[in-house]
C-alpha positions as CSV (number, residue, x, y, z in Angstrom):
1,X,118.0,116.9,87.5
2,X,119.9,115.4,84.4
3,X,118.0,112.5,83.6
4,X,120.6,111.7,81.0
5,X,123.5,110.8,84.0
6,X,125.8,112.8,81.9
7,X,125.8,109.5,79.2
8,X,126.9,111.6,76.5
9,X,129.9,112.4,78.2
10,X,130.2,109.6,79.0
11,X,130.3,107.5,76.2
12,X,133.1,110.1,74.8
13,X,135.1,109.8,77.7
14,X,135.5,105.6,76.8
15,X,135.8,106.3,72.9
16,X,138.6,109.2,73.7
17,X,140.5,106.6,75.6
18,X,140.5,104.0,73.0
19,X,141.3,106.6,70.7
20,X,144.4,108.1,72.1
21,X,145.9,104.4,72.9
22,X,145.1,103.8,69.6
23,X,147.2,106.7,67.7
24,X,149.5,106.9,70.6
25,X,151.3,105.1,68.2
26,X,151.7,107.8,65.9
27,X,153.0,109.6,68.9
28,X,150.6,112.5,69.5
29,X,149.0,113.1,72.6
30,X,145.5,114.5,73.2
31,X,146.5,117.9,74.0
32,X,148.5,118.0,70.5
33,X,145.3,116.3,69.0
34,X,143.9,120.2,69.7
35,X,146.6,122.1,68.5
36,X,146.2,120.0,65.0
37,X,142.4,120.5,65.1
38,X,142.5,123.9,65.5
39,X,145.2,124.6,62.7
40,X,143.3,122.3,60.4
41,X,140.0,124.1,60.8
42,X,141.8,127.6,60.8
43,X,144.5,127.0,58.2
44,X,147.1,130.3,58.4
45,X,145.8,130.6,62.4
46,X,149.3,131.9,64.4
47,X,150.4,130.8,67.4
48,X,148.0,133.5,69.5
49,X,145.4,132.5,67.7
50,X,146.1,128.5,68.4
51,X,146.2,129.8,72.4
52,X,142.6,131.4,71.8
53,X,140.9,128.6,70.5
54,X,142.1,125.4,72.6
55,X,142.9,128.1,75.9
56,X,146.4,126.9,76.2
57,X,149.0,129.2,77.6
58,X,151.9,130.7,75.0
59,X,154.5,128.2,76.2
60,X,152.5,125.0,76.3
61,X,151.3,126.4,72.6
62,X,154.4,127.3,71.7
63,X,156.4,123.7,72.8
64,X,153.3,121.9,71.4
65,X,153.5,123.8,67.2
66,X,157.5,123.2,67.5
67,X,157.2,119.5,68.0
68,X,154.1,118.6,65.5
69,X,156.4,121.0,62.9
70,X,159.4,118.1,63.9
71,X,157.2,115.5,63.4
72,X,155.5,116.9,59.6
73,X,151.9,117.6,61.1
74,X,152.2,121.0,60.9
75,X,154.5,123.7,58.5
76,X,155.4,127.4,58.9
77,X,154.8,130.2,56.6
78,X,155.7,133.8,56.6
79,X,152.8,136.1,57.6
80,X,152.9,138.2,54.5
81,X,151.1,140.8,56.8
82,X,153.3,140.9,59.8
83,X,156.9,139.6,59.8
84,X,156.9,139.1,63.4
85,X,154.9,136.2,63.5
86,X,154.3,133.1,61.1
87,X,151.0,131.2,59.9
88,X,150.5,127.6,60.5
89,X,149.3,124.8,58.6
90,X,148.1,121.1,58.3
91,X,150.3,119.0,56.1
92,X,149.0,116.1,54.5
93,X,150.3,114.0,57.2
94,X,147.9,115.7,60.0
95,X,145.1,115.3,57.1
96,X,145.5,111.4,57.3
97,X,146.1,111.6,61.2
98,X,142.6,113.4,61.6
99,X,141.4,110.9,58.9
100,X,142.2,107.6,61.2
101,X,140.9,109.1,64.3
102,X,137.9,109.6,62.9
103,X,138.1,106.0,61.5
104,X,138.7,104.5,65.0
105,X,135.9,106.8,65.9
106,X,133.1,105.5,63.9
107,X,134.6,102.1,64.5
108,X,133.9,102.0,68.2
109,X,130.4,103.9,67.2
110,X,129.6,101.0,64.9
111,X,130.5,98.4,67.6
112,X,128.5,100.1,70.3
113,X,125.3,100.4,68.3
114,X,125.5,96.5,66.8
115,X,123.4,94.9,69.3
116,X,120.4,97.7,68.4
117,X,118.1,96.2,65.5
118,X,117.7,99.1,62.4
119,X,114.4,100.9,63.5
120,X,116.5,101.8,66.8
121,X,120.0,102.7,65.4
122,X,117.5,105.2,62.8
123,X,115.8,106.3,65.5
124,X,118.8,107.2,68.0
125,X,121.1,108.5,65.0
126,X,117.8,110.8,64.5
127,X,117.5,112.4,67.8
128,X,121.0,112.5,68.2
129,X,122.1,114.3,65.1
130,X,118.6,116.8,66.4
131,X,120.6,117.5,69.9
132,X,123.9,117.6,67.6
133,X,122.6,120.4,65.9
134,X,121.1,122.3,68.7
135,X,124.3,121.9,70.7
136,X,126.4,123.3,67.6
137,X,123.6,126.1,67.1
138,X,124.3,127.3,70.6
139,X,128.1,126.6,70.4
140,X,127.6,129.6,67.3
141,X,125.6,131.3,69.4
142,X,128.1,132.2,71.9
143,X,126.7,129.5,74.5
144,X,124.3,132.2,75.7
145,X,121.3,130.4,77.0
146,X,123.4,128.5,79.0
147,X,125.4,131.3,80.3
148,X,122.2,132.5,81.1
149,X,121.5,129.4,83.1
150,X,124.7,129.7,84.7
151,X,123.8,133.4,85.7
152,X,120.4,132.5,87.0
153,X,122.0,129.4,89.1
154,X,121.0,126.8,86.9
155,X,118.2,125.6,85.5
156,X,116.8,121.6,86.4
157,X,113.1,122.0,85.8
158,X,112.3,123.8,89.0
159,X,111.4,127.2,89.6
């Protein structure tokens, strides 16, 4: 049983939403929110590679890198190595764009963790960032515990 009621989740779901009304202004939507994220952590990915990392189809990629290039979040550069295909980049513009979503972010975390005195917010922040990093040492892992959970039917503390 998840004794946590999916919280985590949760709590990203709300911050998500205030996020994308928030920089709905700038006019991206979530799904372009990807594309950027995965060209800005992958500078010189191609368009294949943008469909492998967020699992979007070559269209949707495809409609998605034309507009952000239209809009200056993203440029296009010859692939010295294959002259079929082009490498894509951040510009400076996506740089500030991730910049202010990550302000909004820690924004809405600082308001949600006000009415906790200090010993608390140490003590969550502590724990959290100690899941953080187990989540992220699996994510590098190749999730394989918990595709062996999945294999085995799950796993809730009964065997």
């Amino acid at each position: 049983m998840d004794m946590t009621r999916r919280a985590i989740t949760k709590i990203a779901r709300e911050v998500s939403k205030f996020t994308v009304r928030t920089l709905r202004a700038d006019g991206i939507g979530t799904a372009e929110f990807d594309v950027i994220h995965a060209v800005r952590k992958n500078p010189g990915i191609t368009q294949a590679g943008v469909c492998k990392v967020v699992g979007l189809d070559k269209g949707a990629v495809a409609r998605q890198t034309a507009n952000l290039e239209t809009k200056g979040y993203l440029v296009r550069r010859k692939n010295p190595m294959d002259g079929r295909s082009q490498l894509l980049f951040a510009t400076e513009k996506a740089e500030m764009l991730k910049n202010s979503k990550a302000r909004i972010e820690g924004l809405f975390y600082e308001w949600l963790l006000e009415p906790l005195g200090e010993p608390d917010r140490q003590e969550f922040t502590r724990i959290l960032d100690f899941l953080y990093q187990r989540c992220k040492a699996e994510s590098k892992a190749n999730f394989i515990e918990m595709n062996e959970r999945i294999q085995d039917g799950g796993h809730d503390g009964e065997q």
